[in-house]
C-alpha positions, -999 to +999 in steps of 0.1 A: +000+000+000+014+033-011+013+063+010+010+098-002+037+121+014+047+158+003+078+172+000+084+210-005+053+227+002+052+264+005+041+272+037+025+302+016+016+325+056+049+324+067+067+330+031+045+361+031+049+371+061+094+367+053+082+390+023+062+415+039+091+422+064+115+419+039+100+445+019+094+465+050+131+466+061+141+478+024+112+503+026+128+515+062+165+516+041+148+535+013+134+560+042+168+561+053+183+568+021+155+593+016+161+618+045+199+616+041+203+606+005+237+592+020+250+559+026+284+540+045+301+513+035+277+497+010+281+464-003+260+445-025+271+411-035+265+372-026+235+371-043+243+366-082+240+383-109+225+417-109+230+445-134+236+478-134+226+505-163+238+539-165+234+569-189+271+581-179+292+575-155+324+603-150+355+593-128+389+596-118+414+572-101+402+545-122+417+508-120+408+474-138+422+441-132+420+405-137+401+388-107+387+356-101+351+359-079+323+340-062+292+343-086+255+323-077+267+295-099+300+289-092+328+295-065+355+310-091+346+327-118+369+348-144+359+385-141+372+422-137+375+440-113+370+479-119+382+503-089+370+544-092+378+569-064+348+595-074+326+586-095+291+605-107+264+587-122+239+597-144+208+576-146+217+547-123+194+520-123+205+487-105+183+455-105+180+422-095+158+395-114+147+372-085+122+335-095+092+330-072+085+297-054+057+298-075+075+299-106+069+340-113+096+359-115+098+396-104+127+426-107+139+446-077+146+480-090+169+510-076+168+539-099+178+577-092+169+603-111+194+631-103+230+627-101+244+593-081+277+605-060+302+576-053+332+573-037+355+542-030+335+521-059+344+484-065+331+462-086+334+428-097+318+424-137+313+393-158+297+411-190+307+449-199+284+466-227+294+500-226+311+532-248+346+542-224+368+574-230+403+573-204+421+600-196+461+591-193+461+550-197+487+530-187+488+495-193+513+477-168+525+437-174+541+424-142+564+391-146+549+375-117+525+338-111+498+354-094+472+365-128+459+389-110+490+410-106+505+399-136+487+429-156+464+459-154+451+490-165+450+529-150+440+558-156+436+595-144+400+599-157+376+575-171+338+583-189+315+555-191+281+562-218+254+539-225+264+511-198+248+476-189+270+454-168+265+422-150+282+425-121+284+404-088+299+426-063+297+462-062+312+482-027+309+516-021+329+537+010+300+565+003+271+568-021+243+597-020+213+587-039+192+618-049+158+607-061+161+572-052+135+548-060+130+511-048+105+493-068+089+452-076+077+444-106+064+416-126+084+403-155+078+372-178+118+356-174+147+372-166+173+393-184+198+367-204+220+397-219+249+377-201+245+350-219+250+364-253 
């Protein structure tokens, strides 16, 4: 005699409940963010892919170099890591494409619409779509084992247009967000422009 036994339900109360605070912590950052415009210290990362689209982006003490990174599907992943001092942003918009238990899937949105101030920006990017102007570049080789010393770029200036990057880590030491917005919508599947 077989007996019926589930595995995985969805205890659906409790995963909305987990939502609801969720989304009422982020609303309580976003209030944050709101009054001060200003954040400390902000890392986003350990959580996959997420992208990151920009009109322009204008900067000085700008570094790129080889790195190897944690990503949601694997452990060490080839990437780049891009280091600015000051940055401005024009039309940031960062999201996150997330699947439902149920199968849905939804994007988290964080846009500003006046300029985005950053300083101290690192991030680690797997896909780079994007128009870029330097200011004095230098190209260094190293003669050493370690890849990720063994070359790299600088430059005194750097000006990003027309931007969409998958990226997997981003740090800030200080962002101010003007007009921030945090947003959840309703998409059909998620953005795949990484794997082209």
């Amino acid at each position: 005699m077989e007996t019926g036994m589930a595995i995985g339900l969805i205890a659906k109360k409790k995963f909305f409940a987990a939502l609801l605070g969720g989304f009422i912590l982020l609303g309580g950052l976003a209030a944050a963010f709101g009054a001060t415009g200003t954040a400390f210290a902000l890392p986003l990362g350990g959580m996959g892919d997420f992208y990151v689209t920009f009109d322009k982006l204008e900067g000085t003490g700008f570094q790129f170099i080889p790195h190897v990174g944690e990503t949601g599907n694997s452990d060490a992943s080839p990437m780049v890591r891009n280091k600015i001092a000051d940055a401005t942003v024009y039309n940031l918009h960062i999201y996150k494409d997330l699947k439902l238990p149920t199968g849905n899937w939804v994007r988290v949105n964080i846009t500003a619409s006046k300029p985005t101030k950053i300083k101290g920006l690192i991030q680690d990017a797997r896909f780079i779509d994007a128009n870029l102007k330097f200011n004095d570049l230098a190209i260094e080789e190293h003669n050493t084992q370690d890849f990720s010393k063994n070359w790299g770029q600088k430059a005194n200036s750097v000006t990003i247009t027309d931007a969409k990057i998958v990226t997997d880590y981003l740090f800030q030491s200080m962002v101010n967000l003007q007009g921030a917005k945090i947003s959840v919508e309703d998409i059909k599947a998620p953005d795949t422009s990484k794997d082209k």
